[in-house]
KEROSE-83251 format. One record per atom (N, C-alpha, C): residue in three letters; residue number from 1; x, y, z. Coordinates in nm, 2 decimals, padded with zeros to 4 digits. Layout:
! residues N
NODE  residuo  num      c1      c2      c3
NODE      ALA  NUM       X       Y       Z
...
***
This chain:
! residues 144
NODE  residuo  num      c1      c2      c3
NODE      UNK    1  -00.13  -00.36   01.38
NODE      UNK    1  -00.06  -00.44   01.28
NODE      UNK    1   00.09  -00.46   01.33
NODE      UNK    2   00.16  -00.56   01.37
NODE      UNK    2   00.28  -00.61   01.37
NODE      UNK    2   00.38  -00.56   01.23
NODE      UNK    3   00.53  -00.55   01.26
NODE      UNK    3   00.53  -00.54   01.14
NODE      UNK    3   00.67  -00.63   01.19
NODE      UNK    4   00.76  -00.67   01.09
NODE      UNK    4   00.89  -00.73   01.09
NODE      UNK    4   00.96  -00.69   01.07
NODE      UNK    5   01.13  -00.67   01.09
NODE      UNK    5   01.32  -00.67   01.09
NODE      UNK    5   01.33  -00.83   01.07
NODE      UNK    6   01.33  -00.85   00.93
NODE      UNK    6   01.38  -00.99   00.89
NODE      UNK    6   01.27  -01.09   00.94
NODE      UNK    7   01.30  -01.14   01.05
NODE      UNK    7   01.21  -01.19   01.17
NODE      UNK    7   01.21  -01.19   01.30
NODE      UNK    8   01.28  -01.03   01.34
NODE      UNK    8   01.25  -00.99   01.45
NODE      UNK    8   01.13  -00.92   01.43
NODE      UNK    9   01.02  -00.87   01.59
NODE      UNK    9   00.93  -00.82   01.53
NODE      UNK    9   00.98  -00.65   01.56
NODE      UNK   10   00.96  -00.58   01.46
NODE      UNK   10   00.95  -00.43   01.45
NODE      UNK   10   00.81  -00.33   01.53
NODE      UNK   11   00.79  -00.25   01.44
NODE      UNK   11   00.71  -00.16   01.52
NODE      UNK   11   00.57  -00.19   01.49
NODE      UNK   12   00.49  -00.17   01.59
NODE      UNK   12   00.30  -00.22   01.54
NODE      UNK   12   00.28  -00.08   01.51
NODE      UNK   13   00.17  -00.09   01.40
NODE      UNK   13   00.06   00.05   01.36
NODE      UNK   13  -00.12   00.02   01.40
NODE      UNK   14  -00.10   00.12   01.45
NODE      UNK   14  -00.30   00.11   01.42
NODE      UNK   14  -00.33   00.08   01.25
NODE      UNK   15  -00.39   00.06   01.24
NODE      UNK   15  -00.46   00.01   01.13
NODE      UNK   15  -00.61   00.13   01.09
NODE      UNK   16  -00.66   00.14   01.03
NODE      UNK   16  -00.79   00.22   00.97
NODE      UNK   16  -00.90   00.11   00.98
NODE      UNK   17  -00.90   00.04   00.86
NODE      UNK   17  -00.97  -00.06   00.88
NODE      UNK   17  -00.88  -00.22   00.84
NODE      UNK   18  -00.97  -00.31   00.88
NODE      UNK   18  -00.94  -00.48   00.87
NODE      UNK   18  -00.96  -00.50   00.69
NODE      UNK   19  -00.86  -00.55   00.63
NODE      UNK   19  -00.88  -00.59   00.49
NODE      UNK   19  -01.04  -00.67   00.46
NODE      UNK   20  -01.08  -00.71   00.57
NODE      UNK   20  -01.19  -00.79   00.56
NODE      UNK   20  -01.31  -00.66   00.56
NODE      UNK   21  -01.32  -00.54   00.59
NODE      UNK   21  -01.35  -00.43   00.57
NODE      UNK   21  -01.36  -00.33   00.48
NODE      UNK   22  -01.27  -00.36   00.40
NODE      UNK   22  -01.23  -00.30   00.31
NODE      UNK   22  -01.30  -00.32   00.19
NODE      UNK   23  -01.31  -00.22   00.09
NODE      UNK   23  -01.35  -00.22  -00.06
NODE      UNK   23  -01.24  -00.19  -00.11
NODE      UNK   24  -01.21  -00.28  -00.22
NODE      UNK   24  -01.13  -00.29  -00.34
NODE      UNK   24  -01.19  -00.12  -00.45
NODE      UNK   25  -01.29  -00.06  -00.43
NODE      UNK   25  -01.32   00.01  -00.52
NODE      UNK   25  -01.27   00.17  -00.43
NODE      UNK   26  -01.28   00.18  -00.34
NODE      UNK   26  -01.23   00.28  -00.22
NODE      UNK   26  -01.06   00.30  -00.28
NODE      UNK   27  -00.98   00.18  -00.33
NODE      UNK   27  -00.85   00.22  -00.39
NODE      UNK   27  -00.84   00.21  -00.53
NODE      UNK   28  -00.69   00.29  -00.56
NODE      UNK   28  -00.67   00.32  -00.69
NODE      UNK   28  -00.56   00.20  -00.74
NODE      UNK   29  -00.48   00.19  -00.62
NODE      UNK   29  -00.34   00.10  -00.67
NODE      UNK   29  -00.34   00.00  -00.49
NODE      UNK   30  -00.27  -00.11  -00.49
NODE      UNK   30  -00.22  -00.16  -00.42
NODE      UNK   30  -00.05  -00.21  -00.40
NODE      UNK   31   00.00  -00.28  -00.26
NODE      UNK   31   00.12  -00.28  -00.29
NODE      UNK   31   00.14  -00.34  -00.18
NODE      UNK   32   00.24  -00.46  -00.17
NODE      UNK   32   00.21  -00.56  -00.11
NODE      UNK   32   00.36  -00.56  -00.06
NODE      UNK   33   00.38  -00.55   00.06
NODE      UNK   33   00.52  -00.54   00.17
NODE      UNK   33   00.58  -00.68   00.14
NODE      UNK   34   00.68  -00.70   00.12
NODE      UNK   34   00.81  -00.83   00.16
NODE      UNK   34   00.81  -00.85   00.28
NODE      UNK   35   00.94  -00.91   00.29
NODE      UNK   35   00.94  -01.00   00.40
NODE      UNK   35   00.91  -01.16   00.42
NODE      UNK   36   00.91  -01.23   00.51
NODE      UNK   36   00.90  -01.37   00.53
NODE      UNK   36   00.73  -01.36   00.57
NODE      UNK   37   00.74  -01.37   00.70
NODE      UNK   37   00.64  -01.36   00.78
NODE      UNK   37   00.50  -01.27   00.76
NODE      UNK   38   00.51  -01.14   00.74
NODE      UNK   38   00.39  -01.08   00.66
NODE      UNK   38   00.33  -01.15   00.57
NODE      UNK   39   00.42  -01.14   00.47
NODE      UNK   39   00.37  -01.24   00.30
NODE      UNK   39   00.30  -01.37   00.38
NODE      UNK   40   00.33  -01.46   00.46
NODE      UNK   40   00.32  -01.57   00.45
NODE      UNK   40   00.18  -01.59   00.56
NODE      UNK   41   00.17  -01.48   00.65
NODE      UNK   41  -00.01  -01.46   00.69
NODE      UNK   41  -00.06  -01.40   00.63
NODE      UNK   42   00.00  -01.27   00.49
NODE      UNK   42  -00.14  -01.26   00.41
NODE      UNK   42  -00.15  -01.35   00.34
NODE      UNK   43  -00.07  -01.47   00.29
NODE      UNK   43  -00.14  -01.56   00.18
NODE      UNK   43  -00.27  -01.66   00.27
NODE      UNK   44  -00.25  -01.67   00.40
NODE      UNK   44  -00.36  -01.75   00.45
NODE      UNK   44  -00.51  -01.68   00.52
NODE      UNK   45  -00.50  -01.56   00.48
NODE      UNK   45  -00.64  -01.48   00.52
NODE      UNK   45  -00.73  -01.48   00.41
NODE      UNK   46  -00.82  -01.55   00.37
NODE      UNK   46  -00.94  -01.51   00.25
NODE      UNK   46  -00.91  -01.41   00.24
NODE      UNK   47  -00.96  -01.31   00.36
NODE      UNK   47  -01.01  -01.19   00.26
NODE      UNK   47  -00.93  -01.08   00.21
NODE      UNK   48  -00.78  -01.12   00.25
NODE      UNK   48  -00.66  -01.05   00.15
NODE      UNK   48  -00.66  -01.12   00.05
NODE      UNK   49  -00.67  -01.27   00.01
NODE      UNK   49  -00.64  -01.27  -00.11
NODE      UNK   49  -00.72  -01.23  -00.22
NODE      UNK   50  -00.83  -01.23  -00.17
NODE      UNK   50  -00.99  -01.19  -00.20
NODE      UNK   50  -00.99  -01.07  -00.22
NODE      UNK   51  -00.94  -00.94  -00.15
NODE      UNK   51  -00.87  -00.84  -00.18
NODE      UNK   51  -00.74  -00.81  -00.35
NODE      UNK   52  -00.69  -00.89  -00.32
NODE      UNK   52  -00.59  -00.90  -00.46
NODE      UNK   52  -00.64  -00.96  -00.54
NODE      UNK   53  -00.73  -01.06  -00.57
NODE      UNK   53  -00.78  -01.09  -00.67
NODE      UNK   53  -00.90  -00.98  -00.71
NODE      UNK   54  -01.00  -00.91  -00.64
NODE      UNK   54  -01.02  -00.81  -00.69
NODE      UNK   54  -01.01  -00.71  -00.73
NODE      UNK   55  -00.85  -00.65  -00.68
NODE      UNK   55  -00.79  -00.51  -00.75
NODE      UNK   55  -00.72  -00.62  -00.91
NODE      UNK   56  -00.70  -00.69  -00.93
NODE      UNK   56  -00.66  -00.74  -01.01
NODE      UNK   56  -00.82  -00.72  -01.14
NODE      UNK   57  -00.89  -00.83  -01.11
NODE      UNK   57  -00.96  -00.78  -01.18
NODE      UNK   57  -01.06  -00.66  -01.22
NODE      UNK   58  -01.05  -00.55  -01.13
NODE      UNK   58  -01.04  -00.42  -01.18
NODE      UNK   58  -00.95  -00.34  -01.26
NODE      UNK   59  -00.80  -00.44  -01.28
NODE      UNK   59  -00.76  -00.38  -01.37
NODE      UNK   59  -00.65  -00.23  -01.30
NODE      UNK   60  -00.63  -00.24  -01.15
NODE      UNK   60  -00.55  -00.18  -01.06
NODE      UNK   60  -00.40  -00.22  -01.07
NODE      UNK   61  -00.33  -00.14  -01.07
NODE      UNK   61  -00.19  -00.17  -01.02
NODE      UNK   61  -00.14  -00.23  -00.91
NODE      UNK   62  -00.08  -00.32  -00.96
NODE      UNK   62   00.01  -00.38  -00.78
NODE      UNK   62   00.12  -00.40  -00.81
NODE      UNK   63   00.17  -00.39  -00.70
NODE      UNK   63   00.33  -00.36  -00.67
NODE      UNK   63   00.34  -00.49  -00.51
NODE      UNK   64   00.44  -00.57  -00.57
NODE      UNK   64   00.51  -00.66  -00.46
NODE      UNK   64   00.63  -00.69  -00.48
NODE      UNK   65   00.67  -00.69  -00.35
NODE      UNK   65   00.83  -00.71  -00.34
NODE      UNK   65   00.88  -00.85  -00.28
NODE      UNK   66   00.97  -00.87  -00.28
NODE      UNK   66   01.04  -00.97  -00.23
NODE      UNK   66   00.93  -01.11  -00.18
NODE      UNK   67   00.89  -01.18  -00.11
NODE      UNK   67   00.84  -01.27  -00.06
NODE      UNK   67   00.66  -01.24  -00.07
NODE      UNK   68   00.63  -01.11  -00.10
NODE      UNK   68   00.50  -01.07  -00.11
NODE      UNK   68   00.42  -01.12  -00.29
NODE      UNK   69   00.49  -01.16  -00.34
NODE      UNK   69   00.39  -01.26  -00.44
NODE      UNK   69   00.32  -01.42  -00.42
NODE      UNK   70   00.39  -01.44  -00.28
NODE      UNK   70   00.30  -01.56  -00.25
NODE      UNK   70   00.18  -01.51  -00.21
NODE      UNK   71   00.14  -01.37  -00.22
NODE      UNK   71  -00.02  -01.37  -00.15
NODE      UNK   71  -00.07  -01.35  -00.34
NODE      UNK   72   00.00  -01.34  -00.41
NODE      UNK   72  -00.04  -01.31  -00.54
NODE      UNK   72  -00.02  -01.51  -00.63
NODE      UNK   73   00.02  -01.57  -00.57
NODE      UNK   73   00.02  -01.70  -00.61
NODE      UNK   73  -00.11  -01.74  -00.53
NODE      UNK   74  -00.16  -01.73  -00.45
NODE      UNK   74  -00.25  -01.78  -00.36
NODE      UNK   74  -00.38  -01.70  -00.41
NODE      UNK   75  -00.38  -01.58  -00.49
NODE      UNK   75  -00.48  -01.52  -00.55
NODE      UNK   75  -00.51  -01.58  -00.65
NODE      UNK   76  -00.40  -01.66  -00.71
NODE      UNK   76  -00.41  -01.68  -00.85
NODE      UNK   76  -00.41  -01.63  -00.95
NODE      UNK   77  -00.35  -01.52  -00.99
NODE      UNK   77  -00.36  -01.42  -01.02
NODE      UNK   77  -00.20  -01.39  -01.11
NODE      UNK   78  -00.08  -01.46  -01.16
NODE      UNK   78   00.01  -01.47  -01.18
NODE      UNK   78   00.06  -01.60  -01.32
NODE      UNK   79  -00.07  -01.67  -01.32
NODE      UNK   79  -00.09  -01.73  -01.44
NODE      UNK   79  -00.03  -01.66  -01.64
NODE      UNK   80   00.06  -01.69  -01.69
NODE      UNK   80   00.12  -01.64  -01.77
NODE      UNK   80   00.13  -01.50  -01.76
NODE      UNK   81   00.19  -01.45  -01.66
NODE      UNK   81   00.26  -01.31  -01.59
NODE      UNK   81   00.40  -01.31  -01.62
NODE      UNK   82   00.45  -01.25  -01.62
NODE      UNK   82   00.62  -01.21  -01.63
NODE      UNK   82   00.70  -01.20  -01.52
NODE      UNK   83   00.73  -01.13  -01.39
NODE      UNK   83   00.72  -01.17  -01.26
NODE      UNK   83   00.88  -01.17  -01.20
NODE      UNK   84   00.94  -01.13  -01.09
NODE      UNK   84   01.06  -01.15  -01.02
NODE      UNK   84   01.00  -01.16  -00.88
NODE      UNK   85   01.08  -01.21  -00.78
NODE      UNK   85   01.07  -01.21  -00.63
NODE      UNK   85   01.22  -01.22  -00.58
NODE      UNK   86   01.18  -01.26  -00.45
NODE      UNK   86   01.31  -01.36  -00.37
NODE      UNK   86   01.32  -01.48  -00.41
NODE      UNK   87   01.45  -01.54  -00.45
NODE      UNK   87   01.47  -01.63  -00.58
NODE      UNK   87   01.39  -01.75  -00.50
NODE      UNK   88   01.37  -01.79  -00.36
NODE      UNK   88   01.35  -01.90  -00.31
NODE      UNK   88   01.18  -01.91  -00.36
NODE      UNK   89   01.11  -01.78  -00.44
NODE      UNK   89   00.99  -01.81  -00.49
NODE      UNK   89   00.98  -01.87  -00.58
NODE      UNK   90   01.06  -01.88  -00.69
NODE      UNK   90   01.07  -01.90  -00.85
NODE      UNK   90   01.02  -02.04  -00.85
NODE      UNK   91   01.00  -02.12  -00.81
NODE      UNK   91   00.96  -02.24  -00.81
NODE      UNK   91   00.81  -02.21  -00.77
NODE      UNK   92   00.74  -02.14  -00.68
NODE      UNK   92   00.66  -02.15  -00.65
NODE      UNK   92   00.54  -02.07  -00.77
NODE      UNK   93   00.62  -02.00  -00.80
NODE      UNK   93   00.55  -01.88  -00.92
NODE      UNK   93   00.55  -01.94  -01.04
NODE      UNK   94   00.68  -02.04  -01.06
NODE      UNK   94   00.65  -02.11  -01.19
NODE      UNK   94   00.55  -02.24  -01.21
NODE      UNK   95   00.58  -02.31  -01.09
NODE      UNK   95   00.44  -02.41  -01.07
NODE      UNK   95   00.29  -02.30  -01.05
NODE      UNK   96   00.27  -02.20  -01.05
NODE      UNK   96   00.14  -02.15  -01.05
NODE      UNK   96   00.12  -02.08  -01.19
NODE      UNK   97   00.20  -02.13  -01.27
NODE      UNK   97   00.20  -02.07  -01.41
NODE      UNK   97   00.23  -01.90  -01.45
NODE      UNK   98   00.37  -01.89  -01.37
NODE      UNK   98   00.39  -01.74  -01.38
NODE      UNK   98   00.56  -01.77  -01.49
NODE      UNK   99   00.62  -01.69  -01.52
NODE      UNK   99   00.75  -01.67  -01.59
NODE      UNK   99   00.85  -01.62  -01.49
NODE      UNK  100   00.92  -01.67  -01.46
NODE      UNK  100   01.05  -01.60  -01.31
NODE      UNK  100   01.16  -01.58  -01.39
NODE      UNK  101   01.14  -01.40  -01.39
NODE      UNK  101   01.30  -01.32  -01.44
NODE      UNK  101   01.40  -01.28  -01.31
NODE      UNK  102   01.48  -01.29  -01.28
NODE      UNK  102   01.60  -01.26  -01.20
NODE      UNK  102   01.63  -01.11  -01.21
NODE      UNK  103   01.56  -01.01  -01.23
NODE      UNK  103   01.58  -00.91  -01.24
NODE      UNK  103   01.52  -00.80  -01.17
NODE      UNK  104   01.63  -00.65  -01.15
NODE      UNK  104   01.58  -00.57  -01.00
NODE      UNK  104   01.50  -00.53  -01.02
NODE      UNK  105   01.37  -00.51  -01.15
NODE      UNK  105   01.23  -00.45  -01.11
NODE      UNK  105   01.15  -00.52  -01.24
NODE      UNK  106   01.07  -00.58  -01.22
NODE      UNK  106   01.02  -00.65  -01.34
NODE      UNK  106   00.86  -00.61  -01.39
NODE      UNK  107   00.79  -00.51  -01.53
NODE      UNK  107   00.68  -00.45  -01.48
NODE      UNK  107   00.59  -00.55  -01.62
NODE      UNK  108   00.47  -00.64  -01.57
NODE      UNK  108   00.37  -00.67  -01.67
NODE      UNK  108   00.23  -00.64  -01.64
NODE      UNK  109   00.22  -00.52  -01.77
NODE      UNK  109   00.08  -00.50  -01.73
NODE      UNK  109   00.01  -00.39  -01.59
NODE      UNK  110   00.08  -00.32  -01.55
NODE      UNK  110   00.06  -00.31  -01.43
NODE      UNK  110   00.09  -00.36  -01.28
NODE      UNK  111   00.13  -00.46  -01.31
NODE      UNK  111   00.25  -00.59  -01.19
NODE      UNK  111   00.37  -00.52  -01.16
NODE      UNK  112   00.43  -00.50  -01.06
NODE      UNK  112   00.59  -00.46  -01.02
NODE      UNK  112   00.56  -00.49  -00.91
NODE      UNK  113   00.68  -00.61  -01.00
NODE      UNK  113   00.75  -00.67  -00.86
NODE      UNK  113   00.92  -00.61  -00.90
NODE      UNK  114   00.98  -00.66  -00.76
NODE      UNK  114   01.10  -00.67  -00.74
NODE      UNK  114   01.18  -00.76  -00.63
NODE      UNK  115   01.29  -00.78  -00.64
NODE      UNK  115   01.36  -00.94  -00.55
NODE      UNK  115   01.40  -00.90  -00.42
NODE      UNK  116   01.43  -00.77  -00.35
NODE      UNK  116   01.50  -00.76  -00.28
NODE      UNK  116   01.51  -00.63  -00.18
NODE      UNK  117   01.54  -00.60  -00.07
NODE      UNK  117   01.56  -00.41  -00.02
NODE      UNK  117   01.65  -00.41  -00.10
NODE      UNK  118   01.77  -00.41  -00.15
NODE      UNK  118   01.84  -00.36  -00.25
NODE      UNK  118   01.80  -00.31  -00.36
NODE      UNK  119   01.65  -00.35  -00.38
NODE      UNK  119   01.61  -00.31  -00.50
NODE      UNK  119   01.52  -00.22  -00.49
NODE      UNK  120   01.52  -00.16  -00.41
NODE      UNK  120   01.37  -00.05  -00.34
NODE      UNK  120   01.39   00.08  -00.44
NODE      UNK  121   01.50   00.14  -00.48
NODE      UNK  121   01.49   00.26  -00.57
NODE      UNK  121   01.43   00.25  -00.70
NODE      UNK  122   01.47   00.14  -00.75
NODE      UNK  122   01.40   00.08  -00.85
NODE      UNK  122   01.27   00.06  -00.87
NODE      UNK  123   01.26  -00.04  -00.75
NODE      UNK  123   01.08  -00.06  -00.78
NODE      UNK  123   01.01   00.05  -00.70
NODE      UNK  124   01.04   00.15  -00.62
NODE      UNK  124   00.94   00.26  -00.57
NODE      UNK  124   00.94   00.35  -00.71
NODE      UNK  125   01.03   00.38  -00.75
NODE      UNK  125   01.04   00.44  -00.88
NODE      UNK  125   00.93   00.42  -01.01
NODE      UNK  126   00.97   00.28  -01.02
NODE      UNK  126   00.81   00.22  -01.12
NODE      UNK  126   00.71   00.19  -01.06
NODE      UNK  127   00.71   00.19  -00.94
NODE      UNK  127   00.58   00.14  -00.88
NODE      UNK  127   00.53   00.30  -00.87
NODE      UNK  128   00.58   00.38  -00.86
NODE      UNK  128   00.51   00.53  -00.89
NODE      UNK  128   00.43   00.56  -01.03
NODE      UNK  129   00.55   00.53  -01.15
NODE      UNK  129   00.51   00.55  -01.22
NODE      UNK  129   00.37   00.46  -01.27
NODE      UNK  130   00.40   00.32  -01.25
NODE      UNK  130   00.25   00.24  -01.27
NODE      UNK  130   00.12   00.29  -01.20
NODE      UNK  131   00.14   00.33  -01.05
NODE      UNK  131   00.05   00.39  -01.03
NODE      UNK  131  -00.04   00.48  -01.07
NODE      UNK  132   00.09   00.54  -01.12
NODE      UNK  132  -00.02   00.73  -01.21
NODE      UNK  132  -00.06   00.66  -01.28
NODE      UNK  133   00.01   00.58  -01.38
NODE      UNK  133  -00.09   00.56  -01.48
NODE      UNK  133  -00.22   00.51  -01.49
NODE      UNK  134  -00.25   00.44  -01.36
NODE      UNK  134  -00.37   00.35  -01.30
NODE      UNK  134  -00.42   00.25  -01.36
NODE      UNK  135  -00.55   00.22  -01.42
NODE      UNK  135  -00.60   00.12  -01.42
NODE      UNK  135  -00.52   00.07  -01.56
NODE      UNK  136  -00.50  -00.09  -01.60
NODE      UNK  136  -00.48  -00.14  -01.71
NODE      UNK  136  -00.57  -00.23  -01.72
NODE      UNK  137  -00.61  -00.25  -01.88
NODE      UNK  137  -00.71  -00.33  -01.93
NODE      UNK  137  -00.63  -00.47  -01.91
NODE      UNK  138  -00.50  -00.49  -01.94
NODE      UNK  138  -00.52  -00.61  -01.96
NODE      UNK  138  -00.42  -00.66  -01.79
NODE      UNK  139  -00.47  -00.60  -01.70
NODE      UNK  139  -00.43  -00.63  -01.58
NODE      UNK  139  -00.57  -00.70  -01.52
NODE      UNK  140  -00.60  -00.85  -01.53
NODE      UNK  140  -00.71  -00.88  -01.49
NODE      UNK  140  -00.68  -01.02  -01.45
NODE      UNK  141  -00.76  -01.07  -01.34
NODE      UNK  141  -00.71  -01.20  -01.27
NODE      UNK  141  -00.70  -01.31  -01.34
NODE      UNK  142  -00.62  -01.47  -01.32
NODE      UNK  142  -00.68  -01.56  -01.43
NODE      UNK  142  -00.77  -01.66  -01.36
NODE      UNK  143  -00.78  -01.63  -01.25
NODE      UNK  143  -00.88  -01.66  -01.16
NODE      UNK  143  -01.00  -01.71  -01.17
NODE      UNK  144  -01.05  -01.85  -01.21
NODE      UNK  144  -01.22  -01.89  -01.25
NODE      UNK  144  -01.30  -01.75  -01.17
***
C-alpha cells in the first residue's frame, strides 16, 4: 500500500489482506485515512465502497477525516447525516444529502468525522470512544 505527505508519496506497507478480501464481519469499527489521493482511489474501488456500506449497515463505527468522506459519499451512506470534512467537501456532502458543520470533530450516530491534521486529538479521542462503544442501531446505510 502507497501511502501519501500531502501528495508526495510517503512510506508503502504490506498489507494483510486486499479489501476485496475482506469481511465486514471479521471487524468491529472502521476508519478511513485523509488526504487527497488515498480518499479519491478508495472512492473508485467497488469493493471499498462495498466495504463501507456494509460496516454501515451493520451498524459499526466509522471514523473519517479530512477528504476520506468522499469514499462515504460514494457509499452513499451520508444521506441526512450530520457530518464535517475538508471544507472543499461541503458541497459534495450536501448534494448527497448530508448536513456540513465546520467543526473540529463532528459525532452522528457512530460517524466521526473531522476537517483537518489539526484536528487529530480530537477526533482520535472520539473516534476511541465511539469505537468502545461499538455497534449503533441507528448507524445503518441509506443505501437502496
Amino acid at each position: 500500500m502507497q501511502a501519501f505527505n500531502h501528495l508526495d508519496k510517503g512510506d508503502t506497507f504490506q498489507v494483510d489482506r486486499g479489501v476485496g478480501e475482506a469481511s465486514p464481519d471479521d471487524y468491529d469499527a472502521l476508519m478511513l485515512p485523509g488526504g487527497v489521493v488515498n480518499p479519491d482511489q478508495l472512492r473508485m474501488s467497488p469493493d471499498a465502497v462495498e466495504f463501507v456500506r456494509a460496516m454501515f449497515a451493520a451498524g459499526k463505527p466509522v471514523a473519517a477525516i479530512c477528504h476520506a468522506p468522499w469514499t462515504l459519499v460514494e457509499a452513499d451512506v451520508v444521506r441526512g447525516r450530520t457530518l464535517t470534512s475538508w471544507p472543499s467537501l461541503q458541497t459534495d456532502l450536501r448534494n448527497a444529502g448530508a448536513t456540513w458543520v465546520d467543526e473540529e470533530v463532528c459525532t452522528d450516530h457512530g460517524l466521526v468525522t473531522s476537517r483537518k491534521p489539526d484536528d487529530l486529538p480530537a477526533f482520535c479521542a472520539k473516534m476511541v470512544e465511539e469505537f468502545a462503544e461499538g455497534r449503533h442501531p441507528a448507524q445503518t446505510s441509506s443505501a437502496p
